[in-house]
C-alpha positions as CSV (number, residue, x, y, z in Angstrom):
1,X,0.0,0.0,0.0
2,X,2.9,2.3,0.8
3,X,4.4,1.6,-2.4
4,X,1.3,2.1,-4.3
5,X,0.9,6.1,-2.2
6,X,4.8,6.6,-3.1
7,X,4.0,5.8,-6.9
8,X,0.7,8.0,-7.2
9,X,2.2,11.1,-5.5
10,X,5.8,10.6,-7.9
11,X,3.1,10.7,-10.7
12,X,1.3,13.1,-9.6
13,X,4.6,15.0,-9.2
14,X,5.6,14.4,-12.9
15,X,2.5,16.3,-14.2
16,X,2.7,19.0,-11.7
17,X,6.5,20.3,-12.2
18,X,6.1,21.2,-15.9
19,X,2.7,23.0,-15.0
20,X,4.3,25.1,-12.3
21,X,7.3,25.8,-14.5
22,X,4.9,27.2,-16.9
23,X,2.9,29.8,-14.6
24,X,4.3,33.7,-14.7
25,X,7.1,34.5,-12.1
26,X,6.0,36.4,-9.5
27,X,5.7,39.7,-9.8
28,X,6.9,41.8,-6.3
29,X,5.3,45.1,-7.4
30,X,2.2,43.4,-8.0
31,X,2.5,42.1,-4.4
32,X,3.5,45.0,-2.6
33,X,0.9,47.2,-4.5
34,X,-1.7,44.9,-3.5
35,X,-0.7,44.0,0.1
36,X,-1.7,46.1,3.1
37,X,0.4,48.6,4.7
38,X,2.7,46.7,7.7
39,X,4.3,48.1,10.8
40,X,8.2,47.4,10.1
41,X,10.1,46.9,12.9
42,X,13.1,49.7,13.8
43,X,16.6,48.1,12.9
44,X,19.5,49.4,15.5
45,X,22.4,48.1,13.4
46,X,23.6,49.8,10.4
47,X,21.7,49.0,7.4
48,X,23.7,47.8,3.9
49,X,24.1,50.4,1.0
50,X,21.0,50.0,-1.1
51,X,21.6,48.6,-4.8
52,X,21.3,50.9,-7.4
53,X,20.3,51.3,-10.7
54,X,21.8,53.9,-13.7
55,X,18.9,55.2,-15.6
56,X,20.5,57.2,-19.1
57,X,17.8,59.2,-21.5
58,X,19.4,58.5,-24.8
59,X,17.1,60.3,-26.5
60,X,13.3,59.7,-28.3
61,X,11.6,56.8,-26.1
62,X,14.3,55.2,-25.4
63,X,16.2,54.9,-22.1
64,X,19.1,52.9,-20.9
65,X,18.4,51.2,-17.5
66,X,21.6,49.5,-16.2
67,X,21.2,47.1,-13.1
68,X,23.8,46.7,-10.6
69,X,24.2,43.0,-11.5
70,X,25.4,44.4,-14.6
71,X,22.5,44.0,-16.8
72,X,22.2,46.6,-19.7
73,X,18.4,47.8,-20.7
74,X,17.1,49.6,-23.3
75,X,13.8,50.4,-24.0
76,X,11.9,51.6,-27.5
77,X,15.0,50.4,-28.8
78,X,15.5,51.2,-32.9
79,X,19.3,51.5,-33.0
80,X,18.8,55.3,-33.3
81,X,19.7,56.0,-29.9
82,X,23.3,54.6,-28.7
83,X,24.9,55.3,-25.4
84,X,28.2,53.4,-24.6
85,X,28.0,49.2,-24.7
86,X,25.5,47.7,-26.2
87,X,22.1,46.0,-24.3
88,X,22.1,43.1,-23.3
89,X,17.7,43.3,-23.4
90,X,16.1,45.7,-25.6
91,X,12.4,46.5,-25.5
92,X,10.1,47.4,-28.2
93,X,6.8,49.1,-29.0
94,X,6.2,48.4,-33.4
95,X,3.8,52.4,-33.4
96,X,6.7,53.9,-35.5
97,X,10.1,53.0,-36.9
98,X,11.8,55.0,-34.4
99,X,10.3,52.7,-31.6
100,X,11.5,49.2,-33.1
101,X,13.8,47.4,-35.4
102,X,13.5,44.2,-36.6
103,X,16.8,43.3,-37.6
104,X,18.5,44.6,-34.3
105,X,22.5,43.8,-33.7
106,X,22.4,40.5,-33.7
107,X,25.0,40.6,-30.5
108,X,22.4,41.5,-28.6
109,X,21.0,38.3,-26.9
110,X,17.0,39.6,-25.5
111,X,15.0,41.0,-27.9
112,X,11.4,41.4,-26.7
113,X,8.8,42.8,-28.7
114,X,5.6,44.6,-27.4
115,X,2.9,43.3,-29.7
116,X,2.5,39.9,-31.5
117,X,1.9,39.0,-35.0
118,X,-0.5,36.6,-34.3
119,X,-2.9,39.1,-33.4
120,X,-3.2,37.6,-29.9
121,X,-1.9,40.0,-27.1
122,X,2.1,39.7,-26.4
123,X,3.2,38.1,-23.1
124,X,6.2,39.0,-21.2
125,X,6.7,37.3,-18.4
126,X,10.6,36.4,-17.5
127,X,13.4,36.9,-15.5
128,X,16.8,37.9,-17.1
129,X,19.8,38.4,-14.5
130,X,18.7,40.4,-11.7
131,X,15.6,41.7,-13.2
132,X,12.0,40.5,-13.6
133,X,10.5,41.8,-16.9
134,X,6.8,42.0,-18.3
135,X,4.2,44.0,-19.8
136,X,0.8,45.1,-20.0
137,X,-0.9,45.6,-23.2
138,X,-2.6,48.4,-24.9
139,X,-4.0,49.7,-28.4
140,X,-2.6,52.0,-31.1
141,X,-3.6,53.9,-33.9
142,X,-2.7,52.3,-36.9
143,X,0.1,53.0,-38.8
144,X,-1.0,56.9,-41.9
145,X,-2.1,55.0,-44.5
146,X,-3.3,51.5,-43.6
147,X,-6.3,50.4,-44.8
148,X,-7.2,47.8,-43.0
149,X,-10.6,48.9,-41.4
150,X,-10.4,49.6,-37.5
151,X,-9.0,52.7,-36.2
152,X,-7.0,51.0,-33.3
153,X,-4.6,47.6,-33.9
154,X,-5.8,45.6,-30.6
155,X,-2.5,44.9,-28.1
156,X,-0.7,46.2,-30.0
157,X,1.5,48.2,-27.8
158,X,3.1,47.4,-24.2
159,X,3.5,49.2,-21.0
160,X,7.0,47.1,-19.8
161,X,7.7,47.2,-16.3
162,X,11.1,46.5,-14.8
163,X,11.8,44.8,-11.6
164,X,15.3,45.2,-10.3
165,X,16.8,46.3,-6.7
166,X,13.4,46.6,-5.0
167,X,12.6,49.3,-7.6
168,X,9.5,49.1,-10.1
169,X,10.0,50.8,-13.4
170,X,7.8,51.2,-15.4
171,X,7.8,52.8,-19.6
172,X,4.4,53.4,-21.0
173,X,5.4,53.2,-24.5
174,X,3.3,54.4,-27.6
175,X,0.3,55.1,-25.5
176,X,-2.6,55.9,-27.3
177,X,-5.5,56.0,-25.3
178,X,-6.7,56.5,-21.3
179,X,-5.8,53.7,-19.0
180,X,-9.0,51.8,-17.3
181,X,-8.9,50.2,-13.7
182,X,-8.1,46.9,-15.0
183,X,-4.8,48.5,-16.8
184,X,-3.9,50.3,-13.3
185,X,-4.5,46.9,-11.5
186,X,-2.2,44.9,-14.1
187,X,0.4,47.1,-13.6
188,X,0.6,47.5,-10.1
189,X,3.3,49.7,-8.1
190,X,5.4,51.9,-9.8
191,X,8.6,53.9,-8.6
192,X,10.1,55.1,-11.8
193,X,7.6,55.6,-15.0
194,X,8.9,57.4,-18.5
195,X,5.6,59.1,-19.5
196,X,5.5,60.4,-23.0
197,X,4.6,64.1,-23.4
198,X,4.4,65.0,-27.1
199,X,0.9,66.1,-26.8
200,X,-0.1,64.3,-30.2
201,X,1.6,61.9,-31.7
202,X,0.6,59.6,-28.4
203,X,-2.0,61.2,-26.5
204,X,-2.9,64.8,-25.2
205,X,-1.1,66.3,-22.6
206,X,-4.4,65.9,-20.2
207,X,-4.9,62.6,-20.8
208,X,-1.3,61.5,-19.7
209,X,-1.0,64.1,-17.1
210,X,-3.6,62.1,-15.6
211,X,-2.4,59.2,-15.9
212,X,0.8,60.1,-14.4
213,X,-0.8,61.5,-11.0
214,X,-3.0,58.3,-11.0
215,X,0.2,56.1,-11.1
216,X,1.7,58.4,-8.1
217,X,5.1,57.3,-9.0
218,X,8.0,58.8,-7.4
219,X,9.7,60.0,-10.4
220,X,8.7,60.8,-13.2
221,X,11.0,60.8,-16.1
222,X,9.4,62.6,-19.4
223,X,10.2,61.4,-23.1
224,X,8.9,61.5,-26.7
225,X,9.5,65.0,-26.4
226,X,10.0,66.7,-29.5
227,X,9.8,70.3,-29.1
228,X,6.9,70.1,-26.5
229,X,6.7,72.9,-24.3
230,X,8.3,71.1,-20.8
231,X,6.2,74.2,-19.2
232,X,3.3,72.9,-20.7
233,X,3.5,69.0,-18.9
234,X,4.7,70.5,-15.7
235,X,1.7,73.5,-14.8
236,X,-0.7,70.3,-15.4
237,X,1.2,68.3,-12.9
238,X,3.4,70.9,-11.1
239,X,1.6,71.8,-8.0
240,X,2.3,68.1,-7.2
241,X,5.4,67.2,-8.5
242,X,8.6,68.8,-7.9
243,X,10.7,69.9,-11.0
244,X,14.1,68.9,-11.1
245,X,16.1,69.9,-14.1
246,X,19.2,68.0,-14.4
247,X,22.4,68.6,-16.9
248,X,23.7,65.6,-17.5
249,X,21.6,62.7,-19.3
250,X,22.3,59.9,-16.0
251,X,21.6,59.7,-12.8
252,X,21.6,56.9,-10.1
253,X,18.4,55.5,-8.1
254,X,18.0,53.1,-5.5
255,X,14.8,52.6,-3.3
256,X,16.0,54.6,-0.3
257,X,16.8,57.0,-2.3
258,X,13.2,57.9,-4.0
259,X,12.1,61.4,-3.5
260,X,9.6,61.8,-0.8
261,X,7.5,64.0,-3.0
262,X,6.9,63.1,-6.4
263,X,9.3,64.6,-8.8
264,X,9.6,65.3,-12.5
265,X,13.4,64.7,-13.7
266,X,14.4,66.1,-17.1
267,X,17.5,65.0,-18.1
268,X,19.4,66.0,-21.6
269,X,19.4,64.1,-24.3
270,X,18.8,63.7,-28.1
């Protein structure tokens, strides 16, 4: 009889594995947007240096997120926008040619793509180094001149959310329309969101300031620029966010470090 108990649970064991290996990772900024607030108890030692990540505005939509476990990101990666080594995981969102290529250095070993030719939506869901990566998806216009009936292509662009050093980061893409609850709920807590603020080629500069005080994230880095007026973004959100104007086109971020009031940071770039 014991035998016979040992051999069902080994096979049920055999069918469970693969399942489980299947299922999403977990996502922490899911979890800790969803979890209720806990009483943390006061630490007398001396508490380790945070990690930190490097955040670089290469210019367009595309930013340069490097990890400290020495993972290079890129996001809305065409190849336009270069700024020292290449990524080792690019990002991309297929509403223009300046947000995708698809013949990308082939040296470049992660290439994840924000919509799916299938038609079904695109799922990113994996963990590469020290950093969990995924995506939410949402509709764009379609491409001046395409004929193929409907105004919006279904899925077809993705809000990617980074996961590295306790940090969530978050890059809205192409965005082309409001975000509804369930959007908000999918992508959870974010710390670090690159909001585009042309006005028009995404959305109106209403529409995504809301968005951006609905997310509450602690910075706020702006791109898609063009010649937007900056003045224009920051009255809509300014008397909540503070402004901070930076000259170089880096800085450094790690969770202890996040602004207590939510701040706007424009860095230079292309």
């Amino acid at each position: 009889m014991r035998r016979l108990v040992s051999a069902a649970l080994a096979l049920c064991g055999a069918f469970l594995t693969p399942a489980l290996a299947q299922q999403p990772q977990r996502s922490e900024c899911l979890a800790m947007a969803n979890a209720a607030p806990r009483a943390m108890p006061v630490a007398f030692r001396q508490a380790a240096t945070a990690a930190e990540v490097e955040i670089t505005y290469a210019g367009h939509s595309t930013y340069f997120i490097d990890t400290p476990g020495g993972l290079r990101i890129a996001t809305d990666y065409s190849g336009a926008y270069q700024v020292g080594r290449l990524p080792d995981v690019v990002t991309m969102n297929r509403a223009h040619s300046t947000h995708y290529s698809l013949f990308p250095d082939k040296r470049i070993p992660h290439v994840l793509h924000g919509w799916s030719d299938d038609g079904r939506p695109a799922i990113v869901s994996e963990r590469i180094s020290d950093t969990f990566i995924r995506n939410v998806t949402t509709d764009i216009r379609r491409y001046f001149g395409d004929d193929a009936g409907a105004d919006m292509i279904r899925d077809g662009n993705s809000i990617f959310i980074f996961e590295v050093a306790g940090l969530c980061i978050g890059h809205l893409g192409h965005l082309h329309h409001k975000l509804d609850d369930s959007h908000f709920a999918q992508i959870g807590r974010l710390d670090i969101v690159m909001v585009p603020i042309d006005g028009t080629y995404t959305m109106s500069l209403g529409g995504i300031s809301e968005i951006t005080k609905r997310l509450r994230a602690s910075v706020v880095l702006p791109m898609h620029r063009f010649a937007t007026p900056l003045d224009d973004f920051m009255q809509r959100i300014g008397q909540e966010f503070e402004i901070d104007r930076r000259t170089g086109r880096s800085f450094r971020m790690s969770r202890d470090a996040l602004p207590s009031k939510p701040t706007v940071i424009i860095l230079n770039g292309v």
